[in-house]
N, C-alpha and C positions, 0 to 999 in steps of 0.2 A: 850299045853295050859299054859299060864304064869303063876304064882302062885301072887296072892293078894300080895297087902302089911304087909294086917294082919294075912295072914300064915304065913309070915315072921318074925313078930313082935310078935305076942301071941304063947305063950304055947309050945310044947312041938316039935318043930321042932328042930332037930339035928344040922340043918347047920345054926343057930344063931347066936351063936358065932364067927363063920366065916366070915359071912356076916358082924356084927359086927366089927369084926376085918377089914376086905376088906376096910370098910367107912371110918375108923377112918385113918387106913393107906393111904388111898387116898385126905384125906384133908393136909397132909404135902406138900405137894406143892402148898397151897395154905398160908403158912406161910411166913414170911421175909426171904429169902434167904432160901426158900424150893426147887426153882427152878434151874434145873445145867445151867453153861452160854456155852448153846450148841450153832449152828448157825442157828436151824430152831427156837429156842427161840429168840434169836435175831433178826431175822428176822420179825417174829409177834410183838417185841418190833417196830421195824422200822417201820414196817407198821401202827400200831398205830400211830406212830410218824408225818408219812407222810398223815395220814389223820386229824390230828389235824392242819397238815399244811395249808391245804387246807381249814380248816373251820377259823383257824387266817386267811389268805390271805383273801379272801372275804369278812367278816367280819370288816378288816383294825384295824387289829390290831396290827402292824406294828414292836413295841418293842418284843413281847409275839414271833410274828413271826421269830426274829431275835434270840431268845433267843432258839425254838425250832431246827431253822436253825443248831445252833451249837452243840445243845445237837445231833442231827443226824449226823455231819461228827463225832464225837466220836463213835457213836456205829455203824458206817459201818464201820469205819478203825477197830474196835473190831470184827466184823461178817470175815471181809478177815481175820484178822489176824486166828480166832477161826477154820475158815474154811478151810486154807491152813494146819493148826494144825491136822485138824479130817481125813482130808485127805494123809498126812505124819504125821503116829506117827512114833515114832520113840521107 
């Protein structure tokens, strides 16, 4: 049975601080450059990328589209290079 939120939060539960601790720890990746530039991050970046393409394209928004165009061959030739990297390290 899962334990409430409010076991968790009031009173005299032992593992608070833990938890505590766990949350606060887990929101640094949500900071400026909290994230490592591994290639399945890159990846999720790309695909955001690629679907924003999709809605400039239709949309005709033609410069915006050309502008994301490029931002995407930079961070694919970034994903092989990152990915040939994790795959031989050296």
């Amino acid at each position: 049975m899962p334990r409430s939120s409010k076991a968790l939060i009031g009173g005299s539960s032992p593992s608070l601080p833990v938890v505590l601790f766990s949350f606060m720890d887990s929101l640094d990746k949500y900071k400026f450059g909290g994230r490592p530039v591994s290639s399945i991050n890159l990846l999720l970046l790309i695909s955001e990328m690629e679907g924003t393409s999709q809605h400039l394209k239709y949309m005709g928004f033609e410069e915006d589209l050309n502008t994301i165009q490029e931002m995407k061959k930079r961070y694919y030739k970034l994903y092989f290079k990152t990915k040939k990297e994790e795959n031989n390290p050296l």
